[in-house]
N, C-alpha and C positions, 0 to 999 in steps of 0.2 A: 179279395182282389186288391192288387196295389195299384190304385190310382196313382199315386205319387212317381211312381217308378215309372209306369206304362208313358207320363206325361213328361219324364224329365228325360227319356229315351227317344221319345219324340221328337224333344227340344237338342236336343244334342247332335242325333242325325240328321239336323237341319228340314225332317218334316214339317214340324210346325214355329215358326219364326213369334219371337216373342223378344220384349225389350233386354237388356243386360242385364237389370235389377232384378226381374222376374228369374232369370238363366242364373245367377249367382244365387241366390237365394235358395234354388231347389237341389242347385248343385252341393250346395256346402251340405244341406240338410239330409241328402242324398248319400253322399259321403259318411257325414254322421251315423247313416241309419247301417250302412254296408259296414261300418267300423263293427258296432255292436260291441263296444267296449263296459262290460261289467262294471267298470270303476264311475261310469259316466251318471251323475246324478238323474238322466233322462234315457228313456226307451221310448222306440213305437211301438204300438199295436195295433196293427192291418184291421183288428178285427172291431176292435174300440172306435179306431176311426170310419171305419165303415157305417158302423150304427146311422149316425142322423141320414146318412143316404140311402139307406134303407127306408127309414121314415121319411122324409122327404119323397122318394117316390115314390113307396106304397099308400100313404096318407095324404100329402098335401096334390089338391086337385087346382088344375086351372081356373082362375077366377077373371080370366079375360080371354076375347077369342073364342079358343071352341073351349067353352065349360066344361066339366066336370072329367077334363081328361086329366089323367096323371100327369105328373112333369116327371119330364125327362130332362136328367142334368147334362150339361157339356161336361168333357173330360177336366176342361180347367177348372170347373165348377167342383167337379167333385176331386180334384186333388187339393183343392185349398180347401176341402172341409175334410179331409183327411188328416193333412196336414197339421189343422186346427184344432180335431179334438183326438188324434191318434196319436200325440208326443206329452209322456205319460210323466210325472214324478214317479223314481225307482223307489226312493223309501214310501210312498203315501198311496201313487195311482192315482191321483188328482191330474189334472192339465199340468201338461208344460207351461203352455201359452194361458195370458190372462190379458191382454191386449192384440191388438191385430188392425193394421191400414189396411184396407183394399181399394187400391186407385185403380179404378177404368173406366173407357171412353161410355158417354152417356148410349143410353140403350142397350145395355148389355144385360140386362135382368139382373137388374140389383136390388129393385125393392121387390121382388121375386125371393129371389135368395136370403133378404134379409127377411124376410116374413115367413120363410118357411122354417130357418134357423131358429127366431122368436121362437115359434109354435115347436120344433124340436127340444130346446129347452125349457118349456116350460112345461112340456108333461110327460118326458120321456130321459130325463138327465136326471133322473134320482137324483132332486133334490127337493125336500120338505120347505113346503111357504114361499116357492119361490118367487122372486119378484123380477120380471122383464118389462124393461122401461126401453121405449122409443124416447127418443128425446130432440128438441131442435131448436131453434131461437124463437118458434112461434107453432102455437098450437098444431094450426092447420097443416103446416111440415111434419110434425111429430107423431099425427093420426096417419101419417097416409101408410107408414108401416102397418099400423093397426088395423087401418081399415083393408088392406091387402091381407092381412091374416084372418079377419073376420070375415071378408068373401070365398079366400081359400077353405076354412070351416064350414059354410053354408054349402057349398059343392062334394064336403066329404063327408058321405053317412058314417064314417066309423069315428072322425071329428065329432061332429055335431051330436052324435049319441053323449060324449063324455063331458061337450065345454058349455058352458052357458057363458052367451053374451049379453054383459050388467052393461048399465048406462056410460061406464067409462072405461071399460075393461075388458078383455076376456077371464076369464075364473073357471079353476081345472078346480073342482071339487073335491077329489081324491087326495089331494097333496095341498090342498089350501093353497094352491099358486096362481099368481095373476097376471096379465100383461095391459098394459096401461101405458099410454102417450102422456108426455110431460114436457112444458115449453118452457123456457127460462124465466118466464115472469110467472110462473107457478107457483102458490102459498106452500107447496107440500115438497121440495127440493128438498130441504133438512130432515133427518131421521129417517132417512131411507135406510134399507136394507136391499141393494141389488144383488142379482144371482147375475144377471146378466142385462147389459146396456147396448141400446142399438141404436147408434150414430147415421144417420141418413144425409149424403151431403155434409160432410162436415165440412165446407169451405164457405156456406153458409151462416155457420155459427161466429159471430162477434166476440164474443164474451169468452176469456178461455175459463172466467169463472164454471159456468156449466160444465163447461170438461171435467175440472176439478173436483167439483162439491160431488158429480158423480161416479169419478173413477172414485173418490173417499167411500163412497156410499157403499162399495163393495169390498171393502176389507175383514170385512167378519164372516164371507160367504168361505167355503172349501176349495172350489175351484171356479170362482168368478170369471168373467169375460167382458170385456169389453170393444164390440165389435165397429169397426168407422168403414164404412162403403161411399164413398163416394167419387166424384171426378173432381180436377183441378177446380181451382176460382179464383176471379178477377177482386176478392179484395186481401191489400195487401197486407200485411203486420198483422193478419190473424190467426188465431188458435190452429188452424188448417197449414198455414204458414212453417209455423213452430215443429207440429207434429212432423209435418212431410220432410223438413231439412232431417229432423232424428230420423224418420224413418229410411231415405236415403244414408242416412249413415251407417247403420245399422245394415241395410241390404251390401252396403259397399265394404262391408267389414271394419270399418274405420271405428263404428262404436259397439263395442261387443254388448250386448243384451237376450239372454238367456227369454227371456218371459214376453218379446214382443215379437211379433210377425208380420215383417211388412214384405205386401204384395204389390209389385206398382207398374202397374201394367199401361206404359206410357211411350210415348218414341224417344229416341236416345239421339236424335240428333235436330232441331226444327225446322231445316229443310227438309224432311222427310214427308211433310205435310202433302207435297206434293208427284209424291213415288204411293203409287196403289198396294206396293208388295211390301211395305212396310206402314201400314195401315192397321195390317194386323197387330201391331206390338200394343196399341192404344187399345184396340177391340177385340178382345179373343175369341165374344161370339158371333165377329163376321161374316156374313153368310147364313148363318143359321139363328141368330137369337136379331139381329141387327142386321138391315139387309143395306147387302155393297151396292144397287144403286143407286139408296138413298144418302152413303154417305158421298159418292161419285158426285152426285149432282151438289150438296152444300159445297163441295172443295171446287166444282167448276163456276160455282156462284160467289165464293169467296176469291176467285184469282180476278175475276172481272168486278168484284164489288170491294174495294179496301177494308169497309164497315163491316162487312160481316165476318171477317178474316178473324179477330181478334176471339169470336165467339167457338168459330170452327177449332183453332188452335187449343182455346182452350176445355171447350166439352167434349169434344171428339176426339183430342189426341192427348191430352193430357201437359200440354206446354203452357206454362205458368205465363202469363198474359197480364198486363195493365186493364184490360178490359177496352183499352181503348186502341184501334190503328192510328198510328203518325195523319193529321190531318191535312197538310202539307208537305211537298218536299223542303231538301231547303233552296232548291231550284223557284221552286214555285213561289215563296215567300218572299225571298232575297230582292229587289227593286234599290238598283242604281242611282235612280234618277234623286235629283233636289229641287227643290223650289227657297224663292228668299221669302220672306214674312211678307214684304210690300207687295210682293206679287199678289196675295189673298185681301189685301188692305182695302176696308169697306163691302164686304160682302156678305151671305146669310149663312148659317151655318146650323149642322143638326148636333148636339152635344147626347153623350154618354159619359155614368161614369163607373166606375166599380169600387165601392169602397169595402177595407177591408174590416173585419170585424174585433181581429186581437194586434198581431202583431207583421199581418202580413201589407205586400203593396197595395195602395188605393189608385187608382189609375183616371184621371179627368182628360176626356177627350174631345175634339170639335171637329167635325168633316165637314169638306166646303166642299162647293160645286162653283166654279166660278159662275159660268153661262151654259147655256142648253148645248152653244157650239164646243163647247170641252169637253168631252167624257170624263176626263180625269179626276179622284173625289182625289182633293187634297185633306191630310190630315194632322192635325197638331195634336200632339199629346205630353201630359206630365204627371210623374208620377211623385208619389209622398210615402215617407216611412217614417216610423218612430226611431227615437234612437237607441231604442233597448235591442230593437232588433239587431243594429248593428254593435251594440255591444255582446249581444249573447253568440253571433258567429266570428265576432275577437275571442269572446273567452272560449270559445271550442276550437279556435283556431279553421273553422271550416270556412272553405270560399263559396258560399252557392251562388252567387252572382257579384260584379265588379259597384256594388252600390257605391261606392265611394268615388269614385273615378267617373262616373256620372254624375253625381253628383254636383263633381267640382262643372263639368261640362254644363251643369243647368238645367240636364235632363230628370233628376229625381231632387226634392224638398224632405230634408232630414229634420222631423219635428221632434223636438224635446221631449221628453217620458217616455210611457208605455202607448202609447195610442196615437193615432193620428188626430191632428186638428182638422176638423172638417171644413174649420172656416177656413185658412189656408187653401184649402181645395175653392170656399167659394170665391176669393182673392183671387185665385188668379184666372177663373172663368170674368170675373170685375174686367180684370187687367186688359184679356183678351179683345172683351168689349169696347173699353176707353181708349185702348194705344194703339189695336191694330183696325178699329170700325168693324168686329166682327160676331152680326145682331143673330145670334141665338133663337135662331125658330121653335123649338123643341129642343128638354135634355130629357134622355133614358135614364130611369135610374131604376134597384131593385131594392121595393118598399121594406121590407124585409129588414134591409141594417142603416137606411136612410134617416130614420129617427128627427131630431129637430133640422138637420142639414136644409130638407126640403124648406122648411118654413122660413129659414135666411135666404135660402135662395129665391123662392117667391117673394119675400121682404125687396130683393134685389132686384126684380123685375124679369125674372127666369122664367119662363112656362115648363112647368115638371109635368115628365109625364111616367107613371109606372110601365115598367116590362116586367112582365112575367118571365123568373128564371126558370126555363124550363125547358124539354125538346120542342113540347107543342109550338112555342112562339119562337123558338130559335132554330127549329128545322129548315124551312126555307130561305131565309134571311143568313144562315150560315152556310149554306149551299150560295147563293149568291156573292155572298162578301167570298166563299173561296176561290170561286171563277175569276170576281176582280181582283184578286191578290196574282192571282197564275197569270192573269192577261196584262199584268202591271198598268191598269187600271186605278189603283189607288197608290197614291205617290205619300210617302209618312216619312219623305226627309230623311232616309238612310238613318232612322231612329233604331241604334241598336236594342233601346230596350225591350221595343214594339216587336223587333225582329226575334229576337231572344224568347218576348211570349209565342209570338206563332209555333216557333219550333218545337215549344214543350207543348204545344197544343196536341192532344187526341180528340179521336170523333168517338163516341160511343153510340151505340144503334138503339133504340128507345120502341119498344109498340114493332109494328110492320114495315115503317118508313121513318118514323123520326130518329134525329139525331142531335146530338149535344156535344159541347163542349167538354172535356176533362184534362189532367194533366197526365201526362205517359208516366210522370216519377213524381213520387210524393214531392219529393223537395224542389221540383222544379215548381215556376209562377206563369199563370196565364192572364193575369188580372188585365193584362193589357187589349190583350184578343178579347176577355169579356168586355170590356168600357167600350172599343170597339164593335164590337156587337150589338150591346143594349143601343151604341147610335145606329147603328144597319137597321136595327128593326121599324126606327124610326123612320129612316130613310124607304124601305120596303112600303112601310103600312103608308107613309103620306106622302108620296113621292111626286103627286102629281102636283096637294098642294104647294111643295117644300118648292119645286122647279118652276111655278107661278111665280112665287117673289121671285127666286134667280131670274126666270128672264132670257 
């Protein structure tokens, strides 16, 4: 049976809708296979690739839900494992393919697939002493393949007669072959010999060393594999990063690569998140493996929730995400209004700060409250940078922000070297105090990169108090500070730099209901939203004492 043909006829006559990468990809191979050109270093063979889907459904048994029933592959399912092991070398009859992406939406039985594939290679792909490794940046990710192959064994009498499960392995006795989970901080990475590698989530993986040390690991096998199942991920410049742009190339014909197979089952346009009939292009087992009204109800919960927006786009459809949604607009942020210094002159004030740790902005802040009859929290803020920082985006020529030009305004302090002077920061909290009468109830700070700063400041007559960076202590406190930013509530003097942080500000969703701060783009800065914050939290936690002295 040709799966592959049955599925790209499908695709063609518009019965089954799937992304563009997916449709070009089966088309060209399709193409390829209808050529049947003798000269072509590659051929299929319907029947070669058919094999593991035979073993897969005659052998691996369900190991969740109703046990011990066979699986039954979707059609997408078994043309990409056609595809995978039915494109043959003409001189050898080895694989085509020795690499392979498979991106799609979470739930689609992938560590399914990949545990059944594991257990197909490893005692049924004639090959002596084979070694199939899961693998992942932490143990416990790297077993879950195994332990899904190990419960699929336990349900199949005709498994479990042949495999015995060792303390860290499965071991097929007949062929001396094993499969075994392996995490990046593992003593035994080096002097492998892989038959076959199974990537789980790869947007999880940090390190593209692991990638590495393991695709090497399989250079002396015959027709090695190297299998990545996973959905998009919110971190950026990683290994997952790397691979997807190739493998996008690759699908889009722009980079010709004979040996790899990328399937990327993802939407093709990110308004689409919001159209039901094209849901499918992310999830091809909609309806049947992944059920349409649980994904209905995330996407109705993400249009009314912003925070969980960023998660839906990106496990569910496959749209590359900062991980964080926009925490403000720039509606909501932007506030008109000014105040002069004298206006605040002699009052209490809650201070924050954020300091940075290499090269980045440190941000010292003070939020007043005049009287109980004002709402309004006034805000003074100043920022400090090294000057290396501003020599290394002279010598790249890059602009990430007008630091210079603020500078000269008096809004940022340009400290000589590699580092900020911390004392600088405590100076002008001094300043604040002596020139404008403005008495310092509490300052936030986070102990973390605070180091000797705190102990001049206390020298200085400062009450320091720690915030915890984190969702837990910043959840509600930044739900509050975003209301008074929307309700222009807090007046921060038309401070463009403060304005500049909110906007690169993201919310990310933490736990059930927490949330935190992050930045939408690596190069963007939010130091100023956190300095601001670490004092919210202050203002939150003591608010009743803080508004006793105001008065």
């Amino acid at each position: 049976m040709n799966y592959v043909r049955e599925y790209w006829e499908r695709i063609s006559s518009g019965e089954i809708v799937t992304s563009k990468r997916v449709k070009a990809v089966y088309g060209r191979l399709v193409a390829e296979m209808d050529a049947a050109d003798e000269n072509s270093p590659y051929y299929f063979d319907e029947a070669v690739g058919e094999r593991p889907i035979t073993f897969v459904e005659r052998f691996c048994k369900q190991s969740q839900g109703t046990l011990g029933e066979s699986l039954t592959l979707e059609l997408f399912q078994k043309a990409f494992i056609q595809l995978l092991f039915g494109w043959l070398e003409r001189a050898t009859g080895y694989r085509r393919f020795r690499e392979t992406l498979f991106l799609v939406g979470r739930k689609n039985g992938k560590s399914t697939l990949l545990a059944a594939l594991a257990l197909y290679m490893l005692v049924a792909d004639y090959e002596g002493a084979a070694e199939i490794y899961s693998v992942a940046t932490k143990k416990d990710q790297a077993k879950k393949t195994l332990t899904e192959a190990v419960n699929m064994v336990k349900q199949s009498p005709e498994l479990s007669a042949i495999l015995k499960k060792r303390r860290n392995d499965i071991y097929f006795p007949a062929t001396a072959s094993k499969f075994e989970a392996l995490a990046s901080d593992s003593n035994t990475l080096d002097g492998l010999n892989s038959h076959a590698v199974i990537i789980d989530e790869l947007h999880a993986i940090r390190d593209r060393n692991l990638y590495e040390v393991m695709k090497q690991s399989t250079s002396s096998r015959r027709q090695p594999l190297v299998i990545m199942i996973t959905t998009s991920g919110t971190v950026r410049e990683s290994v997952f990063d790397n691979l997807y742009g190739y493998a996008c190339e690759v699908a889009d014909g722009q980079t010709p690569d004979e040996r790899f197979l990328p399937v990327l089952y993802e939407l093709d346009k990110r308004e689409e998140w919001t159209d039901p009939t094209a849901w499918i292009k992310a999830n091809p087992g909609l309806g049947t493996i992944k059920q349409y009204t649980t994904l209905a109800d995330f996407v109705e919960r993400a249009k009314k929730n912003p925070e969980d927006l960023p998660g839906v786009l990106c496990k569910d459809f496959n749209v590359k995400a900062t991980g964080a949604a926009s925490w403000l607009s720039y509606e909501d942020a932007v506030n008109e209004a000014t105040f002069k210094p004298e206006e605040v002159y002699n009052t209490y004030a809650i201070g924050g700060c954020d300091l940075s740790a290499t090269t980045d902005l440190t941000c010292a802040t003070l939020i007043i409250r005049r009287s109980s009859d004002d709402e309004i929290v006034y805000v003074f803020q100043h920022y400090f940078l090294p000057q290396k920082k501003i020599d290394q985006l002279d010598e790249h020529n890059t602009q990430e922000a007008p630091y210079k030009i603020w500078a000269e305004r008096g809004l940022v302090t340009i400290c000589e070297g590699t580092r900020v002077d911390y004392s600088a920061v405590t100076a002008w909290y001094c300043q604040m105090r002596d020139e404008l009468k403005i008495d310092a109830f509490k300052i936030g700070y986070d102990r973390a990169l605070a180091g000797y700063w705190v102990d001049e400041m206390k020298a200085n007559g400062f009450e320091m108090c720690a915030v915890a960076q984190g969702p837990f202590t910043w959840s509600q406190p930044m739900r509050e500070l975003g209301a008074a930013l929307a309700d222009k509530k807090v007046n921060y003097n038309k401070n463009p730099v403060l304005l500049w942080c909110l906007t690169n500000t993201g919310v990310k969703k933490s736990g059930v209901n927490n949330i935190q701060p992050v930045k939408i783009s690596e190069k963007r800065r939010i130091d100023g939203m956190v300095s601001l914050l670490n004092a919210w939290v202050i203002y939150v936690r003591d608010y009743e004492d803080y508004m006793y002295l105001v008065g």
